[in-house]
C-alpha positions as protocol buffer text, in pm:
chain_id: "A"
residue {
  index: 1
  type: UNK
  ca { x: -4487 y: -8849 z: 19728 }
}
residue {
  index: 2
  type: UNK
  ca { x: -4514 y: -9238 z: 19675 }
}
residue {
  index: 3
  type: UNK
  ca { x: -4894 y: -9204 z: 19581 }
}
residue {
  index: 4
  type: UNK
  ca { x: -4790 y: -8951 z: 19349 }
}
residue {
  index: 5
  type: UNK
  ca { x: -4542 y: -9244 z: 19221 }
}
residue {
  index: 6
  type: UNK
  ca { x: -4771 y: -9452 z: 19225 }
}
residue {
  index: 7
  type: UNK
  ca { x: -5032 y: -9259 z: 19036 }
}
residue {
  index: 8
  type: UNK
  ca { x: -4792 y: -9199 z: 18741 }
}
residue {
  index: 9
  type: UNK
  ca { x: -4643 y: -9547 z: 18710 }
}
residue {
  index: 10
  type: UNK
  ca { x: -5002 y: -9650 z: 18656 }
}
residue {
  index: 11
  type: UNK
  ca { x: -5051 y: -9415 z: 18412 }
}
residue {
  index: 12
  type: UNK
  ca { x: -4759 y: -9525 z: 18234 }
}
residue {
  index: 13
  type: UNK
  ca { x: -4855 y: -9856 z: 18299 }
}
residue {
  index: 14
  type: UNK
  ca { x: -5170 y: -9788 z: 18124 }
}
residue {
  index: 15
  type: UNK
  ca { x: -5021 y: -9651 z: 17857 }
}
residue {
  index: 16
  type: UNK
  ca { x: -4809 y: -9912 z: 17795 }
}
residue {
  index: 17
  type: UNK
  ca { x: -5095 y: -10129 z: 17769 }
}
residue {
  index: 18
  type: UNK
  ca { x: -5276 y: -9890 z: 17513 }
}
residue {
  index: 19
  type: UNK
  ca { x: -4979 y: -9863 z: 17323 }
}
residue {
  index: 20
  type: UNK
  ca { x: -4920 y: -10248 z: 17318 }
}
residue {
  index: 21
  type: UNK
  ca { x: -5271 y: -10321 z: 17209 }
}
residue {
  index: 22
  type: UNK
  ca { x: -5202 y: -10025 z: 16924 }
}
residue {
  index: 23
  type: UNK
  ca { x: -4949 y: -10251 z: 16815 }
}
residue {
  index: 24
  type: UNK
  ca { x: -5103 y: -10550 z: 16829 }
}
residue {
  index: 25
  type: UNK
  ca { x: -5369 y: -10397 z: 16615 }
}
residue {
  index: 26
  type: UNK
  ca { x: -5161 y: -10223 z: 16380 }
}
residue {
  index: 27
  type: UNK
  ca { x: -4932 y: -10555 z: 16322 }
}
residue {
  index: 28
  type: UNK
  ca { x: -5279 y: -10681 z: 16161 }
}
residue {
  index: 29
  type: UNK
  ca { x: -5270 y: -10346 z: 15913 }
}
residue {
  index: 30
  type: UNK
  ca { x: -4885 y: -10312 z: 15897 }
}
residue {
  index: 31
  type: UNK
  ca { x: -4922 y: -10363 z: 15524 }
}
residue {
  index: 32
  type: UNK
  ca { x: -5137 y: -10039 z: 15477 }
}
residue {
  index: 33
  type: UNK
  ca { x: -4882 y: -9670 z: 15443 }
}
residue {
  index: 34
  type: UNK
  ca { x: -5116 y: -9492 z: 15663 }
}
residue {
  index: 35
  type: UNK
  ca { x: -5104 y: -9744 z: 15954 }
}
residue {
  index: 36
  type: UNK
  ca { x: -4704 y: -9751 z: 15913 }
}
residue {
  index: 37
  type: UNK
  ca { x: -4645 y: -9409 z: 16076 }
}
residue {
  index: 38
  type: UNK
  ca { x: -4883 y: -9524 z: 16354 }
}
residue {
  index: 39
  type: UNK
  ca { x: -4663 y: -9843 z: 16415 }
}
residue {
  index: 40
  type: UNK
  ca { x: -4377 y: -9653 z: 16425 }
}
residue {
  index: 41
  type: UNK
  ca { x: -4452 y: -9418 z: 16648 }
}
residue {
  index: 42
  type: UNK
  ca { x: -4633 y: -9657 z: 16898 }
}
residue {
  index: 43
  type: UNK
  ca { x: -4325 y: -9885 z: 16923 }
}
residue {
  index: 44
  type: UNK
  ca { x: -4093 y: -9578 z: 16953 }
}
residue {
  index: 45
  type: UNK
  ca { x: -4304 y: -9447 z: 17292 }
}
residue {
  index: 46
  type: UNK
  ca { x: -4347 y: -9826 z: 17439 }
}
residue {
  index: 47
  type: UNK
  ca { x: -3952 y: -9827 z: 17366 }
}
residue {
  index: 48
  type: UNK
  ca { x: -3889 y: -9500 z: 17551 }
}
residue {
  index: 49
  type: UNK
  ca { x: -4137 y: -9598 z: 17779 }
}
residue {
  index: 50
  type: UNK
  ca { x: -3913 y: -9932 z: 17867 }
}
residue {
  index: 51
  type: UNK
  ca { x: -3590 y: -9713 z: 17859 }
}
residue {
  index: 52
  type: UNK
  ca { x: -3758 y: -9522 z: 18177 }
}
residue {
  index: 53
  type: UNK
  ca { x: -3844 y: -9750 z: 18400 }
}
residue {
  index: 54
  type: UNK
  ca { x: -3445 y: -9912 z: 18335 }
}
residue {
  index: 55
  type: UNK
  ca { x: -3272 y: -9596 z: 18374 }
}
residue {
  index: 56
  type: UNK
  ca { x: -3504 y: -9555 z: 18695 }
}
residue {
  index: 57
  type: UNK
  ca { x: -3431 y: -9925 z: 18794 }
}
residue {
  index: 58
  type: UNK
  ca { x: -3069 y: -9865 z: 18705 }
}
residue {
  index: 59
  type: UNK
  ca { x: -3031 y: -9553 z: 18943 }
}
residue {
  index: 60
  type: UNK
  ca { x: -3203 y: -9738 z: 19239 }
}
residue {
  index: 61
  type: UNK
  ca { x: -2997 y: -10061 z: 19216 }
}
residue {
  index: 62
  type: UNK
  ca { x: -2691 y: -9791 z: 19182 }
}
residue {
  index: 63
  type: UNK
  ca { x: -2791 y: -9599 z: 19543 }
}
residue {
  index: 64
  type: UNK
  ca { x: -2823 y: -10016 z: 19690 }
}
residue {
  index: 65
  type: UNK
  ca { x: -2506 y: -10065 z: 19549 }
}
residue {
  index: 66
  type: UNK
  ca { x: -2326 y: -9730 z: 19676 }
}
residue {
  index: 67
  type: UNK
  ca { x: -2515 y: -9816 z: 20038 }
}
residue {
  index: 68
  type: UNK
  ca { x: -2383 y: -10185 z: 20000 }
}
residue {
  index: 69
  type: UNK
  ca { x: -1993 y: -10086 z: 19916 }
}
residue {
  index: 70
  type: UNK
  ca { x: -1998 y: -9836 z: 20242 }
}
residue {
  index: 71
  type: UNK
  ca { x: -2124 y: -10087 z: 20505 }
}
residue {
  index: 72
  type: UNK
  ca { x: -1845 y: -10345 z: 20380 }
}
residue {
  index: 73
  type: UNK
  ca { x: -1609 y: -10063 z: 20386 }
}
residue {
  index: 74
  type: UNK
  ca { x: -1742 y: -9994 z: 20737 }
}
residue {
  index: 75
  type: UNK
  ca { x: -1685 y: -10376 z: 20826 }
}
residue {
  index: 76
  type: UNK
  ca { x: -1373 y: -10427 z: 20704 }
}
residue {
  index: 77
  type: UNK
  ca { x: -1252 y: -10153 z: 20921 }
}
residue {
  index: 78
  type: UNK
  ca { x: -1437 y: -10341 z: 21255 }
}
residue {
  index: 79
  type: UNK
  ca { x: -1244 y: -10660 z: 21154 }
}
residue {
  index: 80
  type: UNK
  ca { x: -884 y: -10493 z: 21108 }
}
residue {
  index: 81
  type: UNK
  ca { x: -989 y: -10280 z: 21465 }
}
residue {
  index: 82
  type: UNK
  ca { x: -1087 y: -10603 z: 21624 }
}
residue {
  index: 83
  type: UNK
  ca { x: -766 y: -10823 z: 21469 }
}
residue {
  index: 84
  type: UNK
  ca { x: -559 y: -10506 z: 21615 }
}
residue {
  index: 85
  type: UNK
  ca { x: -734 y: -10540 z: 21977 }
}
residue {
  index: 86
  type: UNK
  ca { x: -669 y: -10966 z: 21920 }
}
residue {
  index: 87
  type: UNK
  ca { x: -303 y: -10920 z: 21876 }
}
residue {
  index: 88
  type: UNK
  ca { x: -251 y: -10669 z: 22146 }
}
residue {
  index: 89
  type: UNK
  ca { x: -440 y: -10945 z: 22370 }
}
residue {
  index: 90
  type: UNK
  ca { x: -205 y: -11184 z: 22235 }
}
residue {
  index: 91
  type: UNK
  ca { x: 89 y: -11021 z: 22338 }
}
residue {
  index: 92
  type: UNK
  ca { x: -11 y: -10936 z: 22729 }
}
């Protein structure tokens, strides 16, 4: 599973790349109508390209995040269990 991960982020990663030297390339021509459509549609992929890898950055940070609220939950129950126990010392 994570070399099949790994295998398409590198693609995409080498797309990227293509598509960033496309534009690079077409900035030179921009001025021409035929090279337009190109420039266009190059930045429009790099853009969803980008909008990927957040939304798949977003959901992982999101799962941390979930993970992260639970074990504080769990902890604050431990340290109102263990202030309990304290008192109950306190009072014998």
């Amino acid at each position: 599973m994570l070399t099949e991960e790994k295998n398409k982020q590198g693609s995409e990663n080498l797309f990227i790349e293509i598509t960033q030297k496309q534009i690079k390339e077409s900035d030179a021509n921009k001025n021409h109508p035929g090279n337009i459509a190109e420039l266009v549609l190059a930045r429009m992929n790099s853009v969803d390209n980008n909008k990927e890898e957040l939304a798949i950055a977003i959901k992982g940070l999101s799962e941390i995040c979930q993970q992260l609220v639970f074990a504080c939950s769990d902890y604050i129950n431990v340290i109102a269990e263990l202030k309990r126990h304290i008192k109950l010392l306190e009072r014998k």
